[in-house]
Backbone and ligand atoms as CSV (ligand in chain L), in Angstrom:
chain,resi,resn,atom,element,x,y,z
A,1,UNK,N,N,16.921,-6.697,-6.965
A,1,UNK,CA,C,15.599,-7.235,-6.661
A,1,UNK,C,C,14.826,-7.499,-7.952
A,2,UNK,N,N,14.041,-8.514,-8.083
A,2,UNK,CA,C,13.369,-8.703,-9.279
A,2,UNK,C,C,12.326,-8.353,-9.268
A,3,UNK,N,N,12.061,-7.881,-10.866
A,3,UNK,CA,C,11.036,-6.907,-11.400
A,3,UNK,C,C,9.313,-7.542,-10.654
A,4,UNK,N,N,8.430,-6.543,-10.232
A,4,UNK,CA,C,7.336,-6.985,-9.866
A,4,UNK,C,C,6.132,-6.493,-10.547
A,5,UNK,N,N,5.239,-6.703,-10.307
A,5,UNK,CA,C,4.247,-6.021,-11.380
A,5,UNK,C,C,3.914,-4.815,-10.755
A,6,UNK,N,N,4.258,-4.537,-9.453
A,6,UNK,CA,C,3.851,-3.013,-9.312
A,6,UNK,C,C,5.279,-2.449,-9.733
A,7,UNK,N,N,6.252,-2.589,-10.064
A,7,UNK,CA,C,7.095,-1.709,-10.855
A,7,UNK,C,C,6.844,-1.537,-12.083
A,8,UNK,N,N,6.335,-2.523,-12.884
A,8,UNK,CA,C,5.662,-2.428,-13.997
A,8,UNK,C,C,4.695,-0.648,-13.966
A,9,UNK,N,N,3.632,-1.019,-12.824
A,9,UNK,CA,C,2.777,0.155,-12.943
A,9,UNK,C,C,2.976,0.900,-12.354
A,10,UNK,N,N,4.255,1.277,-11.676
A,10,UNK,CA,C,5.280,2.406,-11.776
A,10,UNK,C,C,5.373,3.110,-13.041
A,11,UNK,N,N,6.471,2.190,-13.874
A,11,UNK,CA,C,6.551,2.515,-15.380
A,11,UNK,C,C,5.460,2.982,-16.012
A,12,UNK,N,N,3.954,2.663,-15.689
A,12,UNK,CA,C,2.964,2.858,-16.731
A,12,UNK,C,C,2.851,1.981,-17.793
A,13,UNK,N,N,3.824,0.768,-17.212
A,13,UNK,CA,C,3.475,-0.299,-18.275
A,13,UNK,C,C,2.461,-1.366,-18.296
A,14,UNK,N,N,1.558,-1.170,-17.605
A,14,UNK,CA,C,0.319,-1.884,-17.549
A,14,UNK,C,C,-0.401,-0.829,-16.503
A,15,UNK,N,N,-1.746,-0.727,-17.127
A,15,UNK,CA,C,-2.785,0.357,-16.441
A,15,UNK,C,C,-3.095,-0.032,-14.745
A,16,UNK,N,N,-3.294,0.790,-14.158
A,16,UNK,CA,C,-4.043,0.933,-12.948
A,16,UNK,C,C,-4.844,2.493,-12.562
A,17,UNK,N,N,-5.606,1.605,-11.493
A,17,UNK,CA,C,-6.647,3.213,-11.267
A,17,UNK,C,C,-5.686,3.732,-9.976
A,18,UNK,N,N,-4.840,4.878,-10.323
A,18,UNK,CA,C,-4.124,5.324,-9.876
A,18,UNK,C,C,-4.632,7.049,-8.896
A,19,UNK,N,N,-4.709,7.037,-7.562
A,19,UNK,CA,C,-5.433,7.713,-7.010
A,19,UNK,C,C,-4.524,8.948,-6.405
A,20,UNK,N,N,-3.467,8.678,-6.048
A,20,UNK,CA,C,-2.205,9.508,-5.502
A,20,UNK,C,C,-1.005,8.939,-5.921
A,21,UNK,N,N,-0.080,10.254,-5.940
A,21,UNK,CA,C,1.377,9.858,-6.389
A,21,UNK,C,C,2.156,11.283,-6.155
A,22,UNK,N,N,2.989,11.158,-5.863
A,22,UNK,CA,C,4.371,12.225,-5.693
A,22,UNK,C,C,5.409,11.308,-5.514
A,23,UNK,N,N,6.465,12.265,-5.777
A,23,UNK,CA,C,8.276,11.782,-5.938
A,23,UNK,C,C,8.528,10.706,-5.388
A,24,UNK,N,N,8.114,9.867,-4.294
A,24,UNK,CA,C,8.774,8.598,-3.676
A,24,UNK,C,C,7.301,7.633,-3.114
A,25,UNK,N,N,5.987,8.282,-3.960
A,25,UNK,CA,C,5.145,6.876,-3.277
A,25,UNK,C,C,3.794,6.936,-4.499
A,26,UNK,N,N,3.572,6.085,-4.506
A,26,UNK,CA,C,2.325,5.779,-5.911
A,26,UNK,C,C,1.035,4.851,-5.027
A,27,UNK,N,N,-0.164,5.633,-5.123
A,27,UNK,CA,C,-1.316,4.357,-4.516
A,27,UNK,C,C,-2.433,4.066,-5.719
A,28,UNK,N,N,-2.821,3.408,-5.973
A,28,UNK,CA,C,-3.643,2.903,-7.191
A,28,UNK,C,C,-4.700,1.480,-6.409
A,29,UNK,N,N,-5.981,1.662,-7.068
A,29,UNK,CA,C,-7.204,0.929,-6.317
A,29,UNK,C,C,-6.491,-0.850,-6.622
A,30,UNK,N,N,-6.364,-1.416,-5.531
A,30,UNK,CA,C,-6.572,-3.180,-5.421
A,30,UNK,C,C,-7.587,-3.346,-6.954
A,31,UNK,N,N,-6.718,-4.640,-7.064
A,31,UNK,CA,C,-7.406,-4.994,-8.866
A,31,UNK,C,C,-8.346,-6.043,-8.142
A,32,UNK,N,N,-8.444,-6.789,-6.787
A,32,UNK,CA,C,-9.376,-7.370,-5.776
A,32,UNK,C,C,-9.699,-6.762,-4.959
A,33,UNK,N,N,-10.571,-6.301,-4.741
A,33,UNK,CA,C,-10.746,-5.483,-3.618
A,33,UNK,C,C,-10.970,-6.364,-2.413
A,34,UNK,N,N,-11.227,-6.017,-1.430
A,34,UNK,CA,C,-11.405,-6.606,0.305
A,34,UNK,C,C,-12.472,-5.825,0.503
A,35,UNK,N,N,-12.546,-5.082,0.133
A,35,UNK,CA,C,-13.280,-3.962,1.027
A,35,UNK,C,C,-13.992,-3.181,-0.063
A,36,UNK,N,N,-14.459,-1.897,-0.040
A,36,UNK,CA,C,-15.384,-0.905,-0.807
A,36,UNK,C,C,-14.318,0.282,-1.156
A,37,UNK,N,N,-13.148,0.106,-0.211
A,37,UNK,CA,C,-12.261,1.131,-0.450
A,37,UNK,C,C,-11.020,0.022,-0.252
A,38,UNK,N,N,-10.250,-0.102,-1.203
A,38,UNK,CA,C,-8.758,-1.183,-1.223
A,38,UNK,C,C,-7.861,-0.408,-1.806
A,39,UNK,N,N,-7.186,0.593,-1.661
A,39,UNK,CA,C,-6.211,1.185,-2.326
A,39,UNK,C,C,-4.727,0.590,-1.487
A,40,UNK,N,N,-3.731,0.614,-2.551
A,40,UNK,CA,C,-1.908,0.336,-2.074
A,40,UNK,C,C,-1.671,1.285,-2.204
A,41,UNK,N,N,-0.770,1.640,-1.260
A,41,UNK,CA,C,0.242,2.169,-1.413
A,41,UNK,C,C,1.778,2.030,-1.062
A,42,UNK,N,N,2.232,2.408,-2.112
A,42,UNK,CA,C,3.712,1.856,-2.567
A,42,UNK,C,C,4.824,2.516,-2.774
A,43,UNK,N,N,6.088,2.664,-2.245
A,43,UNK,CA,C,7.130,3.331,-2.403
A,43,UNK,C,C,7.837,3.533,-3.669
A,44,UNK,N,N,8.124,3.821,-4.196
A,44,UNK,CA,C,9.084,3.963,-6.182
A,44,UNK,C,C,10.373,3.127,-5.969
A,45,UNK,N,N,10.635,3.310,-5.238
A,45,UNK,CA,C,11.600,2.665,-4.542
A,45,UNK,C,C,11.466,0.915,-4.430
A,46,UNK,N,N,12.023,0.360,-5.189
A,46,UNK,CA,C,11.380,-1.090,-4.639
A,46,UNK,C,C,12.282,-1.974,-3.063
A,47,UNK,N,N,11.656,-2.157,-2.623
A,47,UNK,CA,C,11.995,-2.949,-1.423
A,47,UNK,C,C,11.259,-3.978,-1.448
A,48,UNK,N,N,11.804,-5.021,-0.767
A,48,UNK,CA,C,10.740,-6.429,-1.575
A,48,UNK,C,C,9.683,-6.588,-0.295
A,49,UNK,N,N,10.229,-6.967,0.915
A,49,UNK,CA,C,10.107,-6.962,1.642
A,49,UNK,C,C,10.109,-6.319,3.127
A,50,UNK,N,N,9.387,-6.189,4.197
A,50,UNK,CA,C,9.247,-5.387,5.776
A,50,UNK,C,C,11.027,-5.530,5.881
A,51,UNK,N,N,11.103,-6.845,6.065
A,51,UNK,CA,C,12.528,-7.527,6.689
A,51,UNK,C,C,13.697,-6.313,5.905
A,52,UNK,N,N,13.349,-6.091,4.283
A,52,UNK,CA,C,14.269,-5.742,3.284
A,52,UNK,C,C,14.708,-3.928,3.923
A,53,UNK,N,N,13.937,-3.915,4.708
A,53,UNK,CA,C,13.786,-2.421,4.734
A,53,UNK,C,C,14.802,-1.831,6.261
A,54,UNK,N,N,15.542,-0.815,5.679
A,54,UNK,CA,C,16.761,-0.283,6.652
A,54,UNK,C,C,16.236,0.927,7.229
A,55,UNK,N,N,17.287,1.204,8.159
A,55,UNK,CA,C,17.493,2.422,8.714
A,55,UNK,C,C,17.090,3.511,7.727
A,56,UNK,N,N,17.922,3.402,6.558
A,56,UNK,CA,C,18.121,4.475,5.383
A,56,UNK,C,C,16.617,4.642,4.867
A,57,UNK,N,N,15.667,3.891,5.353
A,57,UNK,CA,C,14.583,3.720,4.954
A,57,UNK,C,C,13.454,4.468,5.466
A,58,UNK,N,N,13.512,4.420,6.595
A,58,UNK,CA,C,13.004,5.161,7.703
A,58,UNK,C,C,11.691,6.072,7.432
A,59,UNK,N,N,12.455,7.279,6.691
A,59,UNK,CA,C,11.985,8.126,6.133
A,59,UNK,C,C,10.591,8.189,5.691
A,60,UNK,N,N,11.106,7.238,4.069
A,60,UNK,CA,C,10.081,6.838,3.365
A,60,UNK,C,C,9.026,5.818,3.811
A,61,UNK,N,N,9.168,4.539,4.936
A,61,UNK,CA,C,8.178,4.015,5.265
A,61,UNK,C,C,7.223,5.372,5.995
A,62,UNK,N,N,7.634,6.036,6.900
A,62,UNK,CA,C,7.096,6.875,7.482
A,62,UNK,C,C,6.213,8.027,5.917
A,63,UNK,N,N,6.588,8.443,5.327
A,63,UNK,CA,C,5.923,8.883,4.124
A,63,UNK,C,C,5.011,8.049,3.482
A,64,UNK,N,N,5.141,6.479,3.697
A,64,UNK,CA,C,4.247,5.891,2.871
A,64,UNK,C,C,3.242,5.448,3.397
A,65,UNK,N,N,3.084,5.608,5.678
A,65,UNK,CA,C,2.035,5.578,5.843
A,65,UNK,C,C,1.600,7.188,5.840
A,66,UNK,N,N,2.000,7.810,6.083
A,66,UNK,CA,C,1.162,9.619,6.447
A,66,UNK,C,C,0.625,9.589,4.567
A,67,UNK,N,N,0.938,9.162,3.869
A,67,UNK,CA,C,0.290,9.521,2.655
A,67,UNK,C,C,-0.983,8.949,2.856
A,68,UNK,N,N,-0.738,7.197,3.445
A,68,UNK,CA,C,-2.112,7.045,3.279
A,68,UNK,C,C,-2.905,7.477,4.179
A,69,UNK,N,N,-2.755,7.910,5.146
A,69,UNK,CA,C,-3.748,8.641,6.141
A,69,UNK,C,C,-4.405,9.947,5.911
A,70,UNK,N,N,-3.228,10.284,5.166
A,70,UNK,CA,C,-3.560,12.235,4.552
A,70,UNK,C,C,-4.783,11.629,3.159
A,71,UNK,N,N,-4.399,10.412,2.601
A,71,UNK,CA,C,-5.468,10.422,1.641
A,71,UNK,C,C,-6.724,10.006,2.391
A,72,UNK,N,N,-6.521,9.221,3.224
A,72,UNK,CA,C,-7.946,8.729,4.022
A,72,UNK,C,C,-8.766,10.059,4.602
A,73,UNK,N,N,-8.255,10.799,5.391
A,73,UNK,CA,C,-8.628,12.220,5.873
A,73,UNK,C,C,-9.439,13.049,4.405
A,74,UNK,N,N,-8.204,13.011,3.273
A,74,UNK,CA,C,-9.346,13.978,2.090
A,74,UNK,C,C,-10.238,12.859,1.883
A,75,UNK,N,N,-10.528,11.668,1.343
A,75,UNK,CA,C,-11.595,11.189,1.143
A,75,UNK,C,C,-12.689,11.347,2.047
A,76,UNK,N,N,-12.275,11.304,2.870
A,76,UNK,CA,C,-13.371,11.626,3.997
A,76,UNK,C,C,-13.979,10.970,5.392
A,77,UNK,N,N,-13.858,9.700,5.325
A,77,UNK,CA,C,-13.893,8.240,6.216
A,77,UNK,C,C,-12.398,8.002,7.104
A,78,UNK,N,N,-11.565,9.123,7.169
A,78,UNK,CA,C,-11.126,8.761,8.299
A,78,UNK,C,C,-11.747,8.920,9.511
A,79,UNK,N,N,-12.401,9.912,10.236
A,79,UNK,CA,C,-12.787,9.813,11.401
A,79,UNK,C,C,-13.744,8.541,11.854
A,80,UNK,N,N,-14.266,8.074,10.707
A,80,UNK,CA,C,-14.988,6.529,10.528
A,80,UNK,C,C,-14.761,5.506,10.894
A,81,UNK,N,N,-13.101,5.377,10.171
A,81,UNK,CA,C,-12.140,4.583,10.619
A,81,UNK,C,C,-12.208,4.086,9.397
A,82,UNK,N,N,-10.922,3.244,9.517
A,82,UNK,CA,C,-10.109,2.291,8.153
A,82,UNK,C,C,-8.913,1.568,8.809
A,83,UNK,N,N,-8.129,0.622,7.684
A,83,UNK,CA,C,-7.141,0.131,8.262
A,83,UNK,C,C,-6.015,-0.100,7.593
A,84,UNK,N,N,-4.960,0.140,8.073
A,84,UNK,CA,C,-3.657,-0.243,7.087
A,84,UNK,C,C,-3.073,-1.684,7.498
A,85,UNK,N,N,-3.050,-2.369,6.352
A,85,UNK,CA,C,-2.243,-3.916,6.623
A,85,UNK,C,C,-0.859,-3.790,5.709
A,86,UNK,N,N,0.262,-4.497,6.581
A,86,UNK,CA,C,1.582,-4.707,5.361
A,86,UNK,C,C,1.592,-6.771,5.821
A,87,UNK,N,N,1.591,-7.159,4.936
A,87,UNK,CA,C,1.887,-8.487,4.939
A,87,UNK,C,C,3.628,-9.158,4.813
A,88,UNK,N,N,3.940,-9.569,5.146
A,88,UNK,CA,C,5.464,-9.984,4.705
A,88,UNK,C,C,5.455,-11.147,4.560
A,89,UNK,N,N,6.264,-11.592,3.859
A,89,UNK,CA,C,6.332,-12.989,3.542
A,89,UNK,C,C,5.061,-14.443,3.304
A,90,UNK,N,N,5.469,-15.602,3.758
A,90,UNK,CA,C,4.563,-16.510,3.331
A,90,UNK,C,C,4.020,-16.529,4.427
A,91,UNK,N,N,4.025,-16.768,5.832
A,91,UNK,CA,C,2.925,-16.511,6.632
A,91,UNK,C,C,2.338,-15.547,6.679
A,92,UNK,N,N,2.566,-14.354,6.639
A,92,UNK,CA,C,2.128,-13.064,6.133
A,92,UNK,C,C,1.080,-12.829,5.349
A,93,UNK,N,N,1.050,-13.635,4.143
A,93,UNK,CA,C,-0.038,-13.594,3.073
A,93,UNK,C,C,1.077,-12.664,1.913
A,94,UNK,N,N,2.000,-12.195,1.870
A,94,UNK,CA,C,2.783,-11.336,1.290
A,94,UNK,C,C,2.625,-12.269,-0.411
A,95,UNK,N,N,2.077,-11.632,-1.223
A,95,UNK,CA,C,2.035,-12.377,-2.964
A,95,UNK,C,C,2.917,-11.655,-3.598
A,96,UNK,N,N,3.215,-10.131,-3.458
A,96,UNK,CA,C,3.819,-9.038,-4.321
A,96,UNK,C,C,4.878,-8.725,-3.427
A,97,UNK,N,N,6.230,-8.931,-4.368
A,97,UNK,CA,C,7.217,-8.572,-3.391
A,97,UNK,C,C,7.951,-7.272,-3.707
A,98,UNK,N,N,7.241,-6.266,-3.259
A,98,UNK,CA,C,7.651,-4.685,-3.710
A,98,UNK,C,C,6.606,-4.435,-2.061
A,99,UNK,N,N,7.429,-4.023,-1.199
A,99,UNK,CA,C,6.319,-3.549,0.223
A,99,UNK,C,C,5.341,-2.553,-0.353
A,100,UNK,N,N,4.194,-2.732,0.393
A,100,UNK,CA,C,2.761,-2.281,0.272
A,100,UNK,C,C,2.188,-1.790,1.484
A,101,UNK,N,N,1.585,-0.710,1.471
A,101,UNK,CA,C,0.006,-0.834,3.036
A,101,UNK,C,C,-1.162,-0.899,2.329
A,102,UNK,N,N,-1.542,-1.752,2.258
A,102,UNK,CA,C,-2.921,-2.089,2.254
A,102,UNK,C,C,-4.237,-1.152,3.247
A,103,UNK,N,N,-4.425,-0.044,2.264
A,103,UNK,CA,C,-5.760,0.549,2.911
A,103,UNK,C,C,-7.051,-0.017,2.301
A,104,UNK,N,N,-7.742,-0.256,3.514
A,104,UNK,CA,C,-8.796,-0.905,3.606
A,104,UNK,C,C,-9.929,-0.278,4.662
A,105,UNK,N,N,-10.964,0.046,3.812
A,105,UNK,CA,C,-12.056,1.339,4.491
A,105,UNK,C,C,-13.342,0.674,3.840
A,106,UNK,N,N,-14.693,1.429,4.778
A,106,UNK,CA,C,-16.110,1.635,4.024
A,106,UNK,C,C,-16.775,0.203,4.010
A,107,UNK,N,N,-16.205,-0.525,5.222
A,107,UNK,CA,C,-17.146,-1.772,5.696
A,107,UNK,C,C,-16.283,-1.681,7.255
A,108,UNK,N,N,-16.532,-2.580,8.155
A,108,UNK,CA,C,-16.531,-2.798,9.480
A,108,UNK,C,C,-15.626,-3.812,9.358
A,109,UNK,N,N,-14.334,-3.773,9.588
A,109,UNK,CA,C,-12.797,-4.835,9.633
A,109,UNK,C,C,-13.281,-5.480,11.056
A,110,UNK,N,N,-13.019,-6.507,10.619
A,110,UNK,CA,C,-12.700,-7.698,12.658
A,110,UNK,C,C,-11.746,-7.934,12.593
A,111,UNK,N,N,-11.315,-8.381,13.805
A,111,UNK,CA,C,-10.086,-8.969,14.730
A,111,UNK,C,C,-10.523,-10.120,15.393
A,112,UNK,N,N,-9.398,-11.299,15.488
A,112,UNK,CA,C,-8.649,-11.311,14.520
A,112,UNK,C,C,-8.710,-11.179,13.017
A,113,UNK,N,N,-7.574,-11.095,12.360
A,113,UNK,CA,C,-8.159,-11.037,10.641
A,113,UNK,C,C,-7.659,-12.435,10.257
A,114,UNK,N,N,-8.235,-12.986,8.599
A,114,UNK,CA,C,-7.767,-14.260,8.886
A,114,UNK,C,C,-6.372,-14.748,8.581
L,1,5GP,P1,P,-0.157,-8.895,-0.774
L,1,5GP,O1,O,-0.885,-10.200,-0.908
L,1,5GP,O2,O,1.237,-8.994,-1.330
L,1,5GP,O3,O,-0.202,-8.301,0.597
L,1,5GP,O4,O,-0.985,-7.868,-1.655
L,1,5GP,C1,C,-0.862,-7.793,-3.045
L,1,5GP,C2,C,-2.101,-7.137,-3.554
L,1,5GP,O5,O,-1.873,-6.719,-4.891
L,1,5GP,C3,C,-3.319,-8.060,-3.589
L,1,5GP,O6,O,-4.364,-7.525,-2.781
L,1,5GP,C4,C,-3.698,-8.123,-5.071
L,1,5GP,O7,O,-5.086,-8.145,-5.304
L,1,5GP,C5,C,-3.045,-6.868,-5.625
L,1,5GP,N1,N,-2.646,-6.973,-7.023
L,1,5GP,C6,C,-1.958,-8.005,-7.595
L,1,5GP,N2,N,-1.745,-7.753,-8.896
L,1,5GP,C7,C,-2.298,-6.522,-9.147
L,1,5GP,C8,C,-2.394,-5.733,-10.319
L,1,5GP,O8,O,-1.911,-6.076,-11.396
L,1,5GP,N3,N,-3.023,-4.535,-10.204
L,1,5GP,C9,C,-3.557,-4.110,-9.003
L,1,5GP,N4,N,-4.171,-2.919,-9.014
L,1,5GP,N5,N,-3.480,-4.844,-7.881
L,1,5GP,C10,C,-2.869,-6.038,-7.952
């Protein structure tokens, strides 16, 4: 799979505001935000894509949303509410091809989104 810029800031080779991390997932604040709260979070693991992602995988998607929920809960605005988005591909809106959830908190999300 080819190199993306969030493997880059994996490496620590270009800065981010990096908020959580352990052994298999890294979240660091959106360099655009959407929202008042835009943090990714991202597996170490690169997978490019939803589609890219197996059985063997399982695991870790499941780890890479409970992280972000366990971080939403300590910040504090989960019972508030927030939202996780994964985009895939070109209808998707998907720009970064290393899978992501997009947490997005601390304004009022609509439906549909665009
Ligand atoms: P996607 O469009 O693939 O669902 O989401 C990619 C996200 O990565 C976008 O919201 C974009 O703002 C964010 N992004 C792209 N490049 C960087 C970067 O270098 N640093 C950070 N922190 N976020 C980035």
């Amino acid at each position: 799979m080819a190199d993306t810029i969030f493997d880059r800031i994996i490496r620590r080779e270009i800065p981010a505001d990096i908020v959580y991390e352990d052994d298999a997932i890294l979240a660091f604040r959106d360099i655009a935000p959407a929202a008042p709260v835009h943090v990714l979070f991202i597996p170490k693991k690169p997978i490019a894509t939803l589609n890219d992602a197996t059985d063997a995988d399982a695991a870790l998607i499941g780890k890479l949303v409970l992280a972000a929920t366990r971080w939403a809960k300590a910040q504090g605005f989960a019972d508030k509410g927030y939202r996780l988005v994964t985009n895939c591909n070109q209808d998707g809106g998907q720009t970064v091809f290393h899978i992501h959830v997009h947490l997005l908190a601390g304004r009022q999300m609509h439906w549909p989104p665009g």
